[in-house]
Biotite code that builds the C-alpha atoms (Angstrom):
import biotite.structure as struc

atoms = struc.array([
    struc.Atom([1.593, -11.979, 17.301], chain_id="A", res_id=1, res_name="UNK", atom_name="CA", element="C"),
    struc.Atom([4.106, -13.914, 14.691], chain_id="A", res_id=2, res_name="UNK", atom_name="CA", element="C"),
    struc.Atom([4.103, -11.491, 11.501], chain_id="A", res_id=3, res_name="UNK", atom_name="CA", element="C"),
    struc.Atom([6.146, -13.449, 9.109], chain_id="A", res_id=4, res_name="UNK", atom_name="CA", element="C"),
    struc.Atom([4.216, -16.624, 8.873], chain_id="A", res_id=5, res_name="UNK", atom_name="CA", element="C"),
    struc.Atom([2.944, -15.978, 5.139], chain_id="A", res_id=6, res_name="UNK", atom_name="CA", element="C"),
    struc.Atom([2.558, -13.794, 2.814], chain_id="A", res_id=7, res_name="UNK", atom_name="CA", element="C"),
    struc.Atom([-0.765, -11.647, 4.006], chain_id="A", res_id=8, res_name="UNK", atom_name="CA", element="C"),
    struc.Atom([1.076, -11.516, 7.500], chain_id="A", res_id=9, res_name="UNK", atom_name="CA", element="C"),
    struc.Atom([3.861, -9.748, 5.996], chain_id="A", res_id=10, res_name="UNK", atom_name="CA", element="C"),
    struc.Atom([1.324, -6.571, 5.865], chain_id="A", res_id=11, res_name="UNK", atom_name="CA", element="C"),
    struc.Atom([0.819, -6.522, 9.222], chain_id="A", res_id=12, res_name="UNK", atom_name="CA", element="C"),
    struc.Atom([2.069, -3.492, 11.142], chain_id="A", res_id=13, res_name="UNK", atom_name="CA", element="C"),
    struc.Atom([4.805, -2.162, 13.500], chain_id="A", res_id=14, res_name="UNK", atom_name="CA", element="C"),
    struc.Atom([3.112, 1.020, 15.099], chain_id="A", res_id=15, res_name="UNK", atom_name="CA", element="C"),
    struc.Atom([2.491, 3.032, 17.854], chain_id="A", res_id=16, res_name="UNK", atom_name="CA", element="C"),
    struc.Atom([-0.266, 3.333, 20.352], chain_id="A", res_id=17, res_name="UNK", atom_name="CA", element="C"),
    struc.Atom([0.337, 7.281, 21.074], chain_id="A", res_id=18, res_name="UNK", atom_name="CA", element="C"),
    struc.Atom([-3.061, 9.111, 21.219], chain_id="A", res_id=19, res_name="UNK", atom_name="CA", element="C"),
    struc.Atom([-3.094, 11.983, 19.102], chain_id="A", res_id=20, res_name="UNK", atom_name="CA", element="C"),
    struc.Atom([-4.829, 13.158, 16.146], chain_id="A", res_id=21, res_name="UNK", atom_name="CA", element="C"),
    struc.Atom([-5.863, 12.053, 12.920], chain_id="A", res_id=22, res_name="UNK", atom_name="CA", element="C"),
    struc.Atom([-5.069, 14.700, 9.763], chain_id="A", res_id=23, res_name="UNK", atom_name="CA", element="C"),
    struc.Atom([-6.667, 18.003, 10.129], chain_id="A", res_id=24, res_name="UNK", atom_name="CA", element="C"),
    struc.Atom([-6.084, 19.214, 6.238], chain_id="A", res_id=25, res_name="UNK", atom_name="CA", element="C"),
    struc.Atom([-9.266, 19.921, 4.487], chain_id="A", res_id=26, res_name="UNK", atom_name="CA", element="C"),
    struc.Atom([-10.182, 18.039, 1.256], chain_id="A", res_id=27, res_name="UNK", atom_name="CA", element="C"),
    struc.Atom([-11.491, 20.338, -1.826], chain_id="A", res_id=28, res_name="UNK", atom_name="CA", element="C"),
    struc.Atom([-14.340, 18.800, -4.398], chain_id="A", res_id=29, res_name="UNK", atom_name="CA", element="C"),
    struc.Atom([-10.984, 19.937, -6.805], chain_id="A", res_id=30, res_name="UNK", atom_name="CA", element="C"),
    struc.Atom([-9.114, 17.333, -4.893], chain_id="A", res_id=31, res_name="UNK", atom_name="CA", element="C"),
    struc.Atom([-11.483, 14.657, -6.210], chain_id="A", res_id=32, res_name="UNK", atom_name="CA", element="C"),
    struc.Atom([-10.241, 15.655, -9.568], chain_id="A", res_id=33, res_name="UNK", atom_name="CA", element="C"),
    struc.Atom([-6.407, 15.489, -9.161], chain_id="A", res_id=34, res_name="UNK", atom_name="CA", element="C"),
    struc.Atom([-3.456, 13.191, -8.624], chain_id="A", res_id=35, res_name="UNK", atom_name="CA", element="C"),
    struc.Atom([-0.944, 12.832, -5.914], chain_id="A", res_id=36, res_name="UNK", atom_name="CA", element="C"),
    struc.Atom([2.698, 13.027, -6.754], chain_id="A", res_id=37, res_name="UNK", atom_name="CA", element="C"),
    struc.Atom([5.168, 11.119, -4.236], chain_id="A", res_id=38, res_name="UNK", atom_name="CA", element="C"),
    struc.Atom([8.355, 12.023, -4.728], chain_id="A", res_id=39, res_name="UNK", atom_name="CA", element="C"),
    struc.Atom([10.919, 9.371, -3.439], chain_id="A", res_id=40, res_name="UNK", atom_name="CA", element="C"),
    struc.Atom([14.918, 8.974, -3.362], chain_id="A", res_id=41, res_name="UNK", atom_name="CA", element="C"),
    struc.Atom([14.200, 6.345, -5.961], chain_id="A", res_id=42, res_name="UNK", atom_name="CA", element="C"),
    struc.Atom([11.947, 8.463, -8.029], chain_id="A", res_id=43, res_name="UNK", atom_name="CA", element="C"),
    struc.Atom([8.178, 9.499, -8.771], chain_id="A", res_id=44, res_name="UNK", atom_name="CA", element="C"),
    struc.Atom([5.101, 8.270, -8.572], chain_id="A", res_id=45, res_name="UNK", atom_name="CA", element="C"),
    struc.Atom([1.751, 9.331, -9.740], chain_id="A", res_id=46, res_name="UNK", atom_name="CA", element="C"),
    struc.Atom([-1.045, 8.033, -8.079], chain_id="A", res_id=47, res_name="UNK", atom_name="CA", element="C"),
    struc.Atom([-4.863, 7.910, -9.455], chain_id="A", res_id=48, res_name="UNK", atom_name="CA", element="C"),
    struc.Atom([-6.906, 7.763, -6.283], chain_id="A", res_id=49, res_name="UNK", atom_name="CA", element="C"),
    struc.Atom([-9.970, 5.471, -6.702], chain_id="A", res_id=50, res_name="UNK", atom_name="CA", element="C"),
    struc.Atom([-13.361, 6.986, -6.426], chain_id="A", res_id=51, res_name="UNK", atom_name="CA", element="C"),
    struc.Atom([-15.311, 3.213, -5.275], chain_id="A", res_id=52, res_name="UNK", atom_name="CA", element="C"),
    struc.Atom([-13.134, 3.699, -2.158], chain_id="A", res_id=53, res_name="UNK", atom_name="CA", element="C"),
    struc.Atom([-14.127, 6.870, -0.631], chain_id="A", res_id=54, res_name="UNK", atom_name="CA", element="C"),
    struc.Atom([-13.037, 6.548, 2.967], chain_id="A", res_id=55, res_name="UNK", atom_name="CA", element="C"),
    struc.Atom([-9.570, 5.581, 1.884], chain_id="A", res_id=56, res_name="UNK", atom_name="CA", element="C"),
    struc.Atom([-9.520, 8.181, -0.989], chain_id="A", res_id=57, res_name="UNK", atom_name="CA", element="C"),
    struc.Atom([-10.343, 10.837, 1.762], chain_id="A", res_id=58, res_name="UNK", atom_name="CA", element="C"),
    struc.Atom([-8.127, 9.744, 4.254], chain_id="A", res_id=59, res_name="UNK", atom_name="CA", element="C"),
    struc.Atom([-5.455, 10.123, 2.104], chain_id="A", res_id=60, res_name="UNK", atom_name="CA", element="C"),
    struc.Atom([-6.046, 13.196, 0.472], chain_id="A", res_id=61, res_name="UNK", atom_name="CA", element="C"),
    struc.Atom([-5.197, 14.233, 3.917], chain_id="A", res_id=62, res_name="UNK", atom_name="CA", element="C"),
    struc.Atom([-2.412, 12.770, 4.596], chain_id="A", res_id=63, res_name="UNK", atom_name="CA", element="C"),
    struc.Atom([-1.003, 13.600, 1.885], chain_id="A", res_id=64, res_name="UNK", atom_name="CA", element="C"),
    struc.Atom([-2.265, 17.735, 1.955], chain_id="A", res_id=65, res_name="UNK", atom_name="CA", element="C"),
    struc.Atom([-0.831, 17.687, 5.620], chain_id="A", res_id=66, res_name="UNK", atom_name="CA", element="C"),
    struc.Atom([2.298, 16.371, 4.459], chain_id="A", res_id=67, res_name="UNK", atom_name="CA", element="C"),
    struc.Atom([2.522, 13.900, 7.060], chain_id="A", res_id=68, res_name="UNK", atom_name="CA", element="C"),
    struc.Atom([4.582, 11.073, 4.706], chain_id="A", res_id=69, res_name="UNK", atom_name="CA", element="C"),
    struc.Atom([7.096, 13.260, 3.536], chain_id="A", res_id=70, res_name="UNK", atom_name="CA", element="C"),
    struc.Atom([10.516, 11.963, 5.533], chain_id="A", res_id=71, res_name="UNK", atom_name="CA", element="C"),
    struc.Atom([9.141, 8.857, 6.226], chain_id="A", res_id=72, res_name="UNK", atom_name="CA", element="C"),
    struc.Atom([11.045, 5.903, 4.355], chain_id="A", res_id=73, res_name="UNK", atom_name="CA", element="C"),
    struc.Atom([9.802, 1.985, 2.594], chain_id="A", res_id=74, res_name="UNK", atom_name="CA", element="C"),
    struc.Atom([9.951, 0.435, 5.892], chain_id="A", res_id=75, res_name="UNK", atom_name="CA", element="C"),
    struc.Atom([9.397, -3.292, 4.337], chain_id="A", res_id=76, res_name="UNK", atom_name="CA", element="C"),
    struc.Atom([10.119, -4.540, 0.880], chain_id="A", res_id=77, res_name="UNK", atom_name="CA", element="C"),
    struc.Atom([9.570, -8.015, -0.648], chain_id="A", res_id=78, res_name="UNK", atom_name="CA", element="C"),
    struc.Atom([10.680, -8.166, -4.420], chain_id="A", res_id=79, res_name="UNK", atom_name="CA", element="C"),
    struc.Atom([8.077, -9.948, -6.610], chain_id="A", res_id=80, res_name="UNK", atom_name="CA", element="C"),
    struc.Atom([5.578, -8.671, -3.942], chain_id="A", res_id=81, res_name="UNK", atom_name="CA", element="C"),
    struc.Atom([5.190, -5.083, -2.437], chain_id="A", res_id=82, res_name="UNK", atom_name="CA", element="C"),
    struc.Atom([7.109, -1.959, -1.144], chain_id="A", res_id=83, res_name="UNK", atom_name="CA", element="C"),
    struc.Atom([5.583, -0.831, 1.886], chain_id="A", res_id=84, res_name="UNK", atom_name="CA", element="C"),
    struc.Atom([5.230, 2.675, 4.471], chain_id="A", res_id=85, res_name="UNK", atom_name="CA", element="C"),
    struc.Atom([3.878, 4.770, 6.156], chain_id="A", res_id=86, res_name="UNK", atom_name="CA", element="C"),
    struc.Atom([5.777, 4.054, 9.553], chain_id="A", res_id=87, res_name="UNK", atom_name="CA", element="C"),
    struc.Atom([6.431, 6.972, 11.798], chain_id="A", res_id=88, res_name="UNK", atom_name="CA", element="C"),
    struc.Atom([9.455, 5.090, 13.386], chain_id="A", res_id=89, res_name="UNK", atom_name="CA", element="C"),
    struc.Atom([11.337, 5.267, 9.808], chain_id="A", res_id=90, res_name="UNK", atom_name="CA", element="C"),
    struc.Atom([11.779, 8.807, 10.159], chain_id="A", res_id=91, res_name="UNK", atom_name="CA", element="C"),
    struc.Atom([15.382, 10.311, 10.613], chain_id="A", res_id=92, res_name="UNK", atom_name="CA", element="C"),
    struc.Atom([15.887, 11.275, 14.719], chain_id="A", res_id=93, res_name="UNK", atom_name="CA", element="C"),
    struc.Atom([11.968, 9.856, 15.117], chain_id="A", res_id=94, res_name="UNK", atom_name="CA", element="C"),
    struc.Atom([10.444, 12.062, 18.126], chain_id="A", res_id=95, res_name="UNK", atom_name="CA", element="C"),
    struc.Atom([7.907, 9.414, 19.279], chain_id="A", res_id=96, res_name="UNK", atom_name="CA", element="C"),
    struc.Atom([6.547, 12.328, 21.406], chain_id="A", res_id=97, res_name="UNK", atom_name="CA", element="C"),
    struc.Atom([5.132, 13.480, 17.930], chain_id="A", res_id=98, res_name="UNK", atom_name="CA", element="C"),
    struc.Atom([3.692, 10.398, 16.404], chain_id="A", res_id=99, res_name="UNK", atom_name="CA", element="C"),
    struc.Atom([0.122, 10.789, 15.359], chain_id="A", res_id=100, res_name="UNK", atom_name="CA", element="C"),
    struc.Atom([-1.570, 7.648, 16.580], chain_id="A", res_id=101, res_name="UNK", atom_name="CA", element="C"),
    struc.Atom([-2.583, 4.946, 13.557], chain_id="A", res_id=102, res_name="UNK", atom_name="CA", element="C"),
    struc.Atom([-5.989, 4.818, 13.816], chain_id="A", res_id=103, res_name="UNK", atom_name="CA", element="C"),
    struc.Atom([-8.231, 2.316, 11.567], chain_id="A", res_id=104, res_name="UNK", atom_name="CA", element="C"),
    struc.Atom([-10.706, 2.472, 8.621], chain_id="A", res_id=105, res_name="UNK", atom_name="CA", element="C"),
    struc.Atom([-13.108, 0.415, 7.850], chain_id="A", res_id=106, res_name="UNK", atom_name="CA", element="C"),
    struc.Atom([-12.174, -2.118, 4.955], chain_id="A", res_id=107, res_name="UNK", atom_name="CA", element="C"),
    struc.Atom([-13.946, -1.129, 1.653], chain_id="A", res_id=108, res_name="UNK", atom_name="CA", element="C"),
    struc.Atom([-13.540, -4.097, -0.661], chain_id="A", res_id=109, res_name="UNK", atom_name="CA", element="C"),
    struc.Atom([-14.758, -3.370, -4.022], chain_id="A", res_id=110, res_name="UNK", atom_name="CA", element="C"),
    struc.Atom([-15.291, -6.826, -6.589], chain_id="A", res_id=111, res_name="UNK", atom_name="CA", element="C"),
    struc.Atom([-13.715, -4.628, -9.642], chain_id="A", res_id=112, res_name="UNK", atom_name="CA", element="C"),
    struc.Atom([-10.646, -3.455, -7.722], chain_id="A", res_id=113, res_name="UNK", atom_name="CA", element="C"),
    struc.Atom([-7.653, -6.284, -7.513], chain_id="A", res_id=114, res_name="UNK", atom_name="CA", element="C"),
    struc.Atom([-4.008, -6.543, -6.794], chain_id="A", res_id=115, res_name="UNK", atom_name="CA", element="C"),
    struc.Atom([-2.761, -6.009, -10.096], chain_id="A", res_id=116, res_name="UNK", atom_name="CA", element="C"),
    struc.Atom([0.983, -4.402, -10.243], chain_id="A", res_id=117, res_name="UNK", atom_name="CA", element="C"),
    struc.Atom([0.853, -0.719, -9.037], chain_id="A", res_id=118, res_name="UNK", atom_name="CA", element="C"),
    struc.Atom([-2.081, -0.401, -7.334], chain_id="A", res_id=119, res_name="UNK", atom_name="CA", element="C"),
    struc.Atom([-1.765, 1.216, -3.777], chain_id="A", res_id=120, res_name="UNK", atom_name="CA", element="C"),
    struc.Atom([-3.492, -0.400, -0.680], chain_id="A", res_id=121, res_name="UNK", atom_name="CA", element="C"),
    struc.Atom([-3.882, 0.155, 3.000], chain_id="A", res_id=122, res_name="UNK", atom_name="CA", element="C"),
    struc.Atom([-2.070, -2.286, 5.289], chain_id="A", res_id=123, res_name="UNK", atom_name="CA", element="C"),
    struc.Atom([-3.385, -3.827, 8.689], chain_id="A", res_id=124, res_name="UNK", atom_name="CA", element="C"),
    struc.Atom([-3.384, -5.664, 10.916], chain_id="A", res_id=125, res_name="UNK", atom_name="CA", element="C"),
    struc.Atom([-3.965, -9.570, 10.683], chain_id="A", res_id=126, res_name="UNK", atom_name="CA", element="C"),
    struc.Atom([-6.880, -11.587, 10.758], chain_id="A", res_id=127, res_name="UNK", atom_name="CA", element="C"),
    struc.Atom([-6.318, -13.083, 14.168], chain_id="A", res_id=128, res_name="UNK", atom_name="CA", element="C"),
    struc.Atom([-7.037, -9.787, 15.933], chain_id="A", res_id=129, res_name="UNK", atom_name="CA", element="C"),
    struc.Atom([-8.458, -7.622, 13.352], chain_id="A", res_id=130, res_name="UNK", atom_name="CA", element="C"),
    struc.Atom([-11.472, -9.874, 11.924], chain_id="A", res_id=131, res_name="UNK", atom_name="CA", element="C"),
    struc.Atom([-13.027, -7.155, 10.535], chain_id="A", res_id=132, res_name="UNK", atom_name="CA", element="C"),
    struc.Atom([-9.988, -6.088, 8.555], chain_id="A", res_id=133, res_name="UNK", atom_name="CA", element="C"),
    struc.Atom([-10.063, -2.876, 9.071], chain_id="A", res_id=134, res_name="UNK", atom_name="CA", element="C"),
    struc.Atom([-7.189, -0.885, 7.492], chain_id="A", res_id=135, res_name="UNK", atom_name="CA", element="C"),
    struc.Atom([-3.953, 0.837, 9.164], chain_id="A", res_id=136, res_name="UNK", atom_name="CA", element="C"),
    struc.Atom([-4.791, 4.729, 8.628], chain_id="A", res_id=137, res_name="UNK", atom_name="CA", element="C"),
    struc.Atom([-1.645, 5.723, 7.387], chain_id="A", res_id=138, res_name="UNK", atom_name="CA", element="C"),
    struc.Atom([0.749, 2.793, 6.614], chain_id="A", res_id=139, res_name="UNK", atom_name="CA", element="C"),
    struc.Atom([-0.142, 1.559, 2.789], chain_id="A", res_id=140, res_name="UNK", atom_name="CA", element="C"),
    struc.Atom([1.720, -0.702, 0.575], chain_id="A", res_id=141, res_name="UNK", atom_name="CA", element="C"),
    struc.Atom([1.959, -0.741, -3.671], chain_id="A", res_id=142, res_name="UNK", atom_name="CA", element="C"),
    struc.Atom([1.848, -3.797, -5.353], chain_id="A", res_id=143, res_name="UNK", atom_name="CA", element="C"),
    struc.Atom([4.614, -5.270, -7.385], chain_id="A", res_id=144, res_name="UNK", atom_name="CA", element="C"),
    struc.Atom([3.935, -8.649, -7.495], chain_id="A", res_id=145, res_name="UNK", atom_name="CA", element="C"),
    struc.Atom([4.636, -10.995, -10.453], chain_id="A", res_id=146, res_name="UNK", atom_name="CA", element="C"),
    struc.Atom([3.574, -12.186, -13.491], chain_id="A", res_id=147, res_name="UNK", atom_name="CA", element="C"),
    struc.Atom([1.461, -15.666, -13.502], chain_id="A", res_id=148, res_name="UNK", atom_name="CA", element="C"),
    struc.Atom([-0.009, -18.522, -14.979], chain_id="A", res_id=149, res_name="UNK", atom_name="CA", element="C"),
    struc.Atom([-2.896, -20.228, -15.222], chain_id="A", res_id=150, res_name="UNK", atom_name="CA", element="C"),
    struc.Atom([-1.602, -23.173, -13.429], chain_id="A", res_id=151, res_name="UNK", atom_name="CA", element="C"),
    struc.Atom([-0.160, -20.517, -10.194], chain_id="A", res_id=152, res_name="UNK", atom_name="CA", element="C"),
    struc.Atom([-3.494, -18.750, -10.426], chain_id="A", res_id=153, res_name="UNK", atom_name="CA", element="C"),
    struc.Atom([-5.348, -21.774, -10.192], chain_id="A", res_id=154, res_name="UNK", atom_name="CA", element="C"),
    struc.Atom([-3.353, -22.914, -7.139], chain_id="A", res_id=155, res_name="UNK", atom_name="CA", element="C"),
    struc.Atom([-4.199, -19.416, -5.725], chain_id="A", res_id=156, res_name="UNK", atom_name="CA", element="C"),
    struc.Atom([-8.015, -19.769, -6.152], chain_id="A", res_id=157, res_name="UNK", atom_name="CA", element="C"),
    struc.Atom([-7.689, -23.038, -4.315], chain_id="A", res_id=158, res_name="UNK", atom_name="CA", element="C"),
    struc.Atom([-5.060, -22.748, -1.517], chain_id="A", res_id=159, res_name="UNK", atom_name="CA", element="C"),
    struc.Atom([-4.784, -19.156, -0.913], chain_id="A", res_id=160, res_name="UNK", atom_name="CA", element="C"),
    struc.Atom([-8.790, -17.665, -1.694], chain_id="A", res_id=161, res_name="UNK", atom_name="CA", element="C"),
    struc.Atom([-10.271, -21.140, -0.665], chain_id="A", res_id=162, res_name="UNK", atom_name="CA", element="C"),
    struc.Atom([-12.149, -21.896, -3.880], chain_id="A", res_id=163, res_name="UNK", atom_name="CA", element="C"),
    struc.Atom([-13.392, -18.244, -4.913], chain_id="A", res_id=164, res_name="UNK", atom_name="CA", element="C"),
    struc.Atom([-12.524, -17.626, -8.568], chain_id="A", res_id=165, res_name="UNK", atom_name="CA", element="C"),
    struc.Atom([-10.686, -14.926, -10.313], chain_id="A", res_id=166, res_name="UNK", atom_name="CA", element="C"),
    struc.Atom([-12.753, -13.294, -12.873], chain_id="A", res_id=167, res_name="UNK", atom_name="CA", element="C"),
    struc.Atom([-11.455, -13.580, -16.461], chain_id="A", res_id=168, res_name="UNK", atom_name="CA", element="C"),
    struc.Atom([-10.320, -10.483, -16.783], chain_id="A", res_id=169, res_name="UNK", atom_name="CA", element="C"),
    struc.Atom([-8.564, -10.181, -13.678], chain_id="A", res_id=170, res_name="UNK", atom_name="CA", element="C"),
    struc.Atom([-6.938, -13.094, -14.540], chain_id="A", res_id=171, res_name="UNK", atom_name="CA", element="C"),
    struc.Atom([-5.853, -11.800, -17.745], chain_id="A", res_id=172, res_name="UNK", atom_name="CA", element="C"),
    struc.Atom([-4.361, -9.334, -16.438], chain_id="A", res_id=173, res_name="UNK", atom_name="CA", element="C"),
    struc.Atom([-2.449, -11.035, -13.454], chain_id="A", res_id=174, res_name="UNK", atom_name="CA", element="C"),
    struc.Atom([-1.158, -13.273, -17.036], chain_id="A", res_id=175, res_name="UNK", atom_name="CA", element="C"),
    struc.Atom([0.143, -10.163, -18.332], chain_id="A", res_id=176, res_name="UNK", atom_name="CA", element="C"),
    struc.Atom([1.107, -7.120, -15.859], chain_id="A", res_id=177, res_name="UNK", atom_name="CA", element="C"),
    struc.Atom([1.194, -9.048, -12.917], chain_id="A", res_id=178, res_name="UNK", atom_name="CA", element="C"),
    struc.Atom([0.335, -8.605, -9.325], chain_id="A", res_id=179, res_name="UNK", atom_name="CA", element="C"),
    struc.Atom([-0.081, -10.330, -5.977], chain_id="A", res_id=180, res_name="UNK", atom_name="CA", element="C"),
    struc.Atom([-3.886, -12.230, -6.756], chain_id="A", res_id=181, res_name="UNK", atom_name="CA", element="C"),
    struc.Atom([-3.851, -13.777, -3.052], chain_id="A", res_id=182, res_name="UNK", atom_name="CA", element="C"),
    struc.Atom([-4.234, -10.277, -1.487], chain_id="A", res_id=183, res_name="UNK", atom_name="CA", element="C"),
    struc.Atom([-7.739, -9.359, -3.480], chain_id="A", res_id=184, res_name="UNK", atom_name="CA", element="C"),
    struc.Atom([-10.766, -8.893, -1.243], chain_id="A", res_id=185, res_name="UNK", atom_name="CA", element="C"),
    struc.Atom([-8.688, -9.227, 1.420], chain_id="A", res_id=186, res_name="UNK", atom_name="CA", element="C"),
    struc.Atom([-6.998, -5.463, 1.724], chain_id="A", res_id=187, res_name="UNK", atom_name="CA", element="C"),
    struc.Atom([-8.317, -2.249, 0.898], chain_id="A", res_id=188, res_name="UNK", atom_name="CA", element="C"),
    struc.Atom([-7.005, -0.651, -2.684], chain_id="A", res_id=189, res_name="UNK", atom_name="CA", element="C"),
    struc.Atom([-7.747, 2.752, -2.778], chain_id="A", res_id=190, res_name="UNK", atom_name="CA", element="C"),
    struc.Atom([-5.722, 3.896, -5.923], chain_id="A", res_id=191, res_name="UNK", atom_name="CA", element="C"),
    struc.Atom([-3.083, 2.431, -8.375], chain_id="A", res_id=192, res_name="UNK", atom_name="CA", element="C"),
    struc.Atom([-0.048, 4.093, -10.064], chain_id="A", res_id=193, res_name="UNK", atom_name="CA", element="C"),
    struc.Atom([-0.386, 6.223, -13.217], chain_id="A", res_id=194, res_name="UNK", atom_name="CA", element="C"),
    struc.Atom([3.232, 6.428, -13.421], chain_id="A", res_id=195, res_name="UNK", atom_name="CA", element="C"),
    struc.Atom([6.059, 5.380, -11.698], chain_id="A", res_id=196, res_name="UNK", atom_name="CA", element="C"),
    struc.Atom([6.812, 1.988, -12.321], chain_id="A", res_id=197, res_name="UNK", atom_name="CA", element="C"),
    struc.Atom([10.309, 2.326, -12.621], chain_id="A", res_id=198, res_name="UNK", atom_name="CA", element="C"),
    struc.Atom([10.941, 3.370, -9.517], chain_id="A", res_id=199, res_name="UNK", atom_name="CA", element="C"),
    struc.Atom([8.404, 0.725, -8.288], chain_id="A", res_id=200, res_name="UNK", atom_name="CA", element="C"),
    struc.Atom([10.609, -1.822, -9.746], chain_id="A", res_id=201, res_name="UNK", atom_name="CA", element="C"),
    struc.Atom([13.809, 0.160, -8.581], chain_id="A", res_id=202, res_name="UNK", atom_name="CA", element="C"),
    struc.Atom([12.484, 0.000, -4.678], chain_id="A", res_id=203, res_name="UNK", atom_name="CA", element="C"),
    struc.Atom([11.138, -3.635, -5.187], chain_id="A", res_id=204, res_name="UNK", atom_name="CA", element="C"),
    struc.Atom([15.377, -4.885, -6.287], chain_id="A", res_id=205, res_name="UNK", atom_name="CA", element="C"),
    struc.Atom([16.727, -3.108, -3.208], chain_id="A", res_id=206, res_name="UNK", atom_name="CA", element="C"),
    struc.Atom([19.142, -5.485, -0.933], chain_id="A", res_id=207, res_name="UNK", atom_name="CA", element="C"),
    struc.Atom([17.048, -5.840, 2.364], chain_id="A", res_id=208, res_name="UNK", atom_name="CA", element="C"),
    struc.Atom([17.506, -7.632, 5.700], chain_id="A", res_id=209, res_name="UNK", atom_name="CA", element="C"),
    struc.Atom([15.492, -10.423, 4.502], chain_id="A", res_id=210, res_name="UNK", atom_name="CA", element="C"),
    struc.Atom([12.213, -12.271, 6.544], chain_id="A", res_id=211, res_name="UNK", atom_name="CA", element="C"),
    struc.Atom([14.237, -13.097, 9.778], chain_id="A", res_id=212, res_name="UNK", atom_name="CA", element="C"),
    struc.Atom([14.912, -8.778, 9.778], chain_id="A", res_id=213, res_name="UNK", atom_name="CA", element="C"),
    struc.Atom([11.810, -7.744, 8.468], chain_id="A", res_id=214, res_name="UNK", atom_name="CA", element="C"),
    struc.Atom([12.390, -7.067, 5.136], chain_id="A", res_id=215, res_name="UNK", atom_name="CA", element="C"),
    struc.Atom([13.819, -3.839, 5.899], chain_id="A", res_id=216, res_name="UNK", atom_name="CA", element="C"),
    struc.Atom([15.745, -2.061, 3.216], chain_id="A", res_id=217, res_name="UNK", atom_name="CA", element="C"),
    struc.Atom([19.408, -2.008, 3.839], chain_id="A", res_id=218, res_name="UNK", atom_name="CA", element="C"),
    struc.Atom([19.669, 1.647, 2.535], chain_id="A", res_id=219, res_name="UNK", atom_name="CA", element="C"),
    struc.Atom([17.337, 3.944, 3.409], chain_id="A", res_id=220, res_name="UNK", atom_name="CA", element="C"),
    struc.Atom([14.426, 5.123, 0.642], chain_id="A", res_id=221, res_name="UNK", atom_name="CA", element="C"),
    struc.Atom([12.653, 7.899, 1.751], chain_id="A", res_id=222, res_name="UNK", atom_name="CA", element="C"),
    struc.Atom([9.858, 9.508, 0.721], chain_id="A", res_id=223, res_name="UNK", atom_name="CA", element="C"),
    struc.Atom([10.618, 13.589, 0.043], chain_id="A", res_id=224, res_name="UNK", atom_name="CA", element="C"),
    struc.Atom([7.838, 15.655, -1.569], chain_id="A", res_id=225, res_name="UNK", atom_name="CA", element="C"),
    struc.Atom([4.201, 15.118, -1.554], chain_id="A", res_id=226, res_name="UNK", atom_name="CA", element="C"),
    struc.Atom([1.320, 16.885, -3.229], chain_id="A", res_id=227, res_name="UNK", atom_name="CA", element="C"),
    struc.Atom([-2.055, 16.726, -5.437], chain_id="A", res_id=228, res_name="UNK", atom_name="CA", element="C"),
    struc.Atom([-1.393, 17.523, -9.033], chain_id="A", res_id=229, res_name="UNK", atom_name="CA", element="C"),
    struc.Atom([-3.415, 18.536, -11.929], chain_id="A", res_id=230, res_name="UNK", atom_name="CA", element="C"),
    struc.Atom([-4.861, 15.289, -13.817], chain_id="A", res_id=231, res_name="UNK", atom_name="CA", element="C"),
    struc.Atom([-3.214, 14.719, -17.066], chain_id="A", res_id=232, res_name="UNK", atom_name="CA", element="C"),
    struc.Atom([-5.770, 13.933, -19.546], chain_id="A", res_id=233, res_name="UNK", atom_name="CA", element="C"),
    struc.Atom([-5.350, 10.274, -19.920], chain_id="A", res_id=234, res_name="UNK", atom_name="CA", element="C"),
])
């Protein structure tokens, strides 16, 4: 499979087959109710995990209560587009003996959810063998994208969503924050950043190998501490 033909192929994943098991941490109803904090070597993030996706929101909860991310580095990063991980391979001395095997989800595309900068999504892989779209279980990606214009999102309703239009608001915000509008209904976005976006931006300007090497980071950026956190009142 060629995985570096656009884009939406750049999501596509490197990982292995090994048959073990999924997360065994158990979710709280308090869980619902909290935030995950990702600490990286590049600094924090605070993720809001979205209720309209609870398969992914579940999933992840567990992941990240089993600690199963923490040592694992951004395996991929496109500037103007998305930091990406979740790869077992990225870890220092990777024992491949230990990998848990990436299962799938089932894709849960929600109209009101869209690729706006700092939202968090599940990669997968492409259309060509994965027509359902089903979503990698543990790799995920957060959006940096850019900011557009009419005229680019116009192009993208036409060449890149094949004629389905951006609502207005999405649109206003794609004119203003930013984000990556080709990806919506196409990948699942299970949560979006509450803070963090400096060291979104800080990940997103690192030197990388470029396409022909995968957009791998040239120095590593791991992620260190995970954990659910108590909700700041907004």
């Amino acid at each position: 499979m060629k995985i570096h033909l656009t884009s939406l192929l750049l999501l596509v994943l490197l990982f292995s087959k090994i048959n073990l098991a999924q997360p065994v941490a158990k979710i709280k109803k308090t869980d619902f109710k909290k935030d995950v904090e990702m600490v990286t070597d590049a600094g924090t993030f605070i993720i809001r995990l979205s209720d309209s996706t609870p398969i992914h929101r579940d999933n992840f909860i567990k992941l990240i209560k089993s600690k199963f991310y923490e040592g694992i580095a951004f395996h991929r990063v496109i500037s103007g587009f998305m930091i990406q991980a979740g790869d077992e391979k990225s870890r220092d001395n990777a024992d491949s003996t230990k990998f848990m095997r990436d299962y799938t989800l089932p894709a849960e595309f929600i109209p009101s959810l869209f690729h706006k900068k700092g939202v968090i999504a599940a990669a997968r892989w492409g259309d060509d063998i994965n027509p359902k779209r089903n979503s990698s279980g543990v790799q995920f990606y957060i959006v940096q994208g850019r900011v557009h214009t009419d005229f680019t999102l116009d192009s993208t309703e036409t060449y890149r969503l094949k004629g389905r239009k951006l609502p207005e608001t999405h649109r206003a915000v794609y004119k203003t924050l930013g984000g990556s509008p080709h990806l919506d209904q196409n990948y699942t976005i299970f949560g979006e950043l509450v803070s963090g976006f400096d060291a979104l931006d800080k990940i997103a300007a690192t030197p990388t190998s470029g396409k022909a090497g995968g957009d791998k980071p040239l120095g590593s950026i791991k992620i260190l501490k995970t954990k659910m956190v108590k909700r700041k009142s907004s």
